[in-house]
C-alpha positions in Angstrom: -71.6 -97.6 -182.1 -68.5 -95.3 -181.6 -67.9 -92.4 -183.5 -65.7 -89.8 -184.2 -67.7 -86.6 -185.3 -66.1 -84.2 -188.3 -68.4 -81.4 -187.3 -70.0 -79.8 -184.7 -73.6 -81.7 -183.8 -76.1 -80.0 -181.4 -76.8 -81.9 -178.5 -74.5 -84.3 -178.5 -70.7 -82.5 -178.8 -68.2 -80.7 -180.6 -66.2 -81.6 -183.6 -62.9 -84.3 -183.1 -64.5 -85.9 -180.0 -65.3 -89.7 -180.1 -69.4 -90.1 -179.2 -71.2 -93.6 -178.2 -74.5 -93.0 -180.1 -76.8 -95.6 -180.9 -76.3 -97.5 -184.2 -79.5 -96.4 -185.7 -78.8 -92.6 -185.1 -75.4 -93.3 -186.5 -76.1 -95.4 -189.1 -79.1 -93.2 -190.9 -78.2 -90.3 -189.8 -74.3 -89.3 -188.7 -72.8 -91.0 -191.1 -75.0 -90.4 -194.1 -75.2 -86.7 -193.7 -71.5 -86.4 -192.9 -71.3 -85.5 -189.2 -69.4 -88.5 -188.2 -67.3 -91.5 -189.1 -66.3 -94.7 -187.5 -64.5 -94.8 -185.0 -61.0 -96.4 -185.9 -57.9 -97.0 -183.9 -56.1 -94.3 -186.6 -59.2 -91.7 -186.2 -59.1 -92.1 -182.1 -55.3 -91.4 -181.8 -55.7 -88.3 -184.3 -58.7 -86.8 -182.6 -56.6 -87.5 -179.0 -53.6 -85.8 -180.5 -55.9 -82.9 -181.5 -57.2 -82.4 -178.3 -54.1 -82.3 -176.4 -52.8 -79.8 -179.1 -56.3 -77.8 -178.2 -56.0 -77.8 -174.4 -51.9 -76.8 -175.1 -53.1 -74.0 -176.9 -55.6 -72.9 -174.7 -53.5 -72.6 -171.9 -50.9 -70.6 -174.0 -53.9 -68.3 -174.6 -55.2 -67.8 -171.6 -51.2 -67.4 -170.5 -50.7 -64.5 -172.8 -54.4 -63.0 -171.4 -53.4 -63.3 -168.0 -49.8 -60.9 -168.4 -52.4 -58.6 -170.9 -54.9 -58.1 -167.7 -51.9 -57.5 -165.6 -50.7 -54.7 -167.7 -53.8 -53.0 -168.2 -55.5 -53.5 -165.0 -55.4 -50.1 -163.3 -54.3 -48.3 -166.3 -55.8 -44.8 -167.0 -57.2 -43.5 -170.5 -57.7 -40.0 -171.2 -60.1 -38.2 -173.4 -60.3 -34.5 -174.5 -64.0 -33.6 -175.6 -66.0 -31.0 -177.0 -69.0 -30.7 -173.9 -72.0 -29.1 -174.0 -74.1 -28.2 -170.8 -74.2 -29.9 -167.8 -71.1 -32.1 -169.0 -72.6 -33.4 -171.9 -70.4 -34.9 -174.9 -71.2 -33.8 -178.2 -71.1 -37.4 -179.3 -70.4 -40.0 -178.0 -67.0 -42.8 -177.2 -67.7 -46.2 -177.4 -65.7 -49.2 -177.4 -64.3 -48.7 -180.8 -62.8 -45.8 -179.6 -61.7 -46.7 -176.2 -59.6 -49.9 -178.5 -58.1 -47.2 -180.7 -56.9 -44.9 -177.5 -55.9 -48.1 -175.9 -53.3 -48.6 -179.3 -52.4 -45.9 -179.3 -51.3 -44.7 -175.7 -50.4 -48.1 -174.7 -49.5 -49.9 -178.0 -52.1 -52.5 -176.9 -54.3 -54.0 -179.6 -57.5 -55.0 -178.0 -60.6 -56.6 -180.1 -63.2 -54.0 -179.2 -65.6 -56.6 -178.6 -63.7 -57.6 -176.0 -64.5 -53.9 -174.2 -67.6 -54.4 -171.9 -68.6 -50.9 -172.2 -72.7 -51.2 -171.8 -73.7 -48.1 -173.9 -71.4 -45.5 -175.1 -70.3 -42.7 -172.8 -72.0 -39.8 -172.8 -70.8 -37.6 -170.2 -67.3 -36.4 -168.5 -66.5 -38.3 -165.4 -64.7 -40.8 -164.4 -65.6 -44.4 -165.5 -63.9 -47.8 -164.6 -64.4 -50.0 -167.6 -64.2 -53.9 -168.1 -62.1 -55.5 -170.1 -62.9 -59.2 -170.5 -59.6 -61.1 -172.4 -60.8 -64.2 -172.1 -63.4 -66.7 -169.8 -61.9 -65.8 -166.5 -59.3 -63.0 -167.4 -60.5 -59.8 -166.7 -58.8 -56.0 -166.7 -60.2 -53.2 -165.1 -59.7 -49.7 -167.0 -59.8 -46.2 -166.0 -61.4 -44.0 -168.4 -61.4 -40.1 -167.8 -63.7 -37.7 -169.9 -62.9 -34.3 -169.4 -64.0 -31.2 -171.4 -61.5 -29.5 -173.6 -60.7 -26.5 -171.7 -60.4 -29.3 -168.7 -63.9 -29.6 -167.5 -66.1 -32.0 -166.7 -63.9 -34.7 -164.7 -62.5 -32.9 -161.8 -58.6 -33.7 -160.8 -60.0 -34.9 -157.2 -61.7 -37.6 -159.4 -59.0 -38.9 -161.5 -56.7 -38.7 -158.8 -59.3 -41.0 -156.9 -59.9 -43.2 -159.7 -56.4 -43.4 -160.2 -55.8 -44.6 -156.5 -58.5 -46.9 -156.3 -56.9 -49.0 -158.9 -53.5 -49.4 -157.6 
């Protein structure tokens, strides 16, 4: 029996694709709970012409990721922190913050989700951050933590940081 699923069904594929299942599981099962219809000449061409529109989008995605990664690859983010002893923050910047900085030096909105920071930073230095845009597009950031009165991250470091990525 062919069928054209309306929703997502584990194990056996995502909504708008056309399935060969066995008439039993689609008879007392697919069809009476929903899942799926029959598959019709009208439903095939429709879930074919929503596919193609997927896949067009998708590439138009990852397009638009691709010129992001290439803008922010190398790119260097600056922070001015209260430290404590041996270069300790008093706090903490995470992602969240690291998204904000990144709209508001670069005028870059960035999901912070999307930031693959590990756990928050808690010391000045130098850090090189992951950015993951989407499966395959990835940016490389430079993040710099230095102390108020500038310690913590010395200019040797930045300026190393700074050369690595280019």
């Amino acid at each position: 029996m062919k069928v054209v699923l309306i929703q997502d069904v584990p194990n056996l594929g995502k909504a708008g694709e056309i399935k060969e299942v066995a008439d039993g599981y689609g008879r007392n099962y697919l069809l009476p709970k929903g899942y799926a219809s029959l598959a019709t000449k009208g439903l095939i061409k429709q879930a074919q012409e929503r596919a193609e529109a997927q896949k067009k989008r998708d590439i138009k995605n990852r397009n638009e990721a691709e010129q992001l990664a290439q803008r922010l690859n190398g790119q260097t983010i600056r922070f001015s922190v209260r430290v404590g002893e041996l270069d300790r923050l008093y706090g903490s910047i995470t992602n969240a913050d690291l998204a904000e900085k990144l709209q508001q030096q670069l005028r870059v909105e960035v999901d912070r989700r999307k930031i693959d920071l590990g756990d928050p930073i808690k010391r000045a230095g130098v850090y090189s951050v992951p950015v993951r845009l989407a499966s395959g597009v990835e940016a490389r950031l430079n993040v710099v933590v230095e102390g108020e009165n500038g310690e913590g991250a010395t200019p040797a470091a930045a300026t190393a940081a700074e050369t690595d990525a280019e």
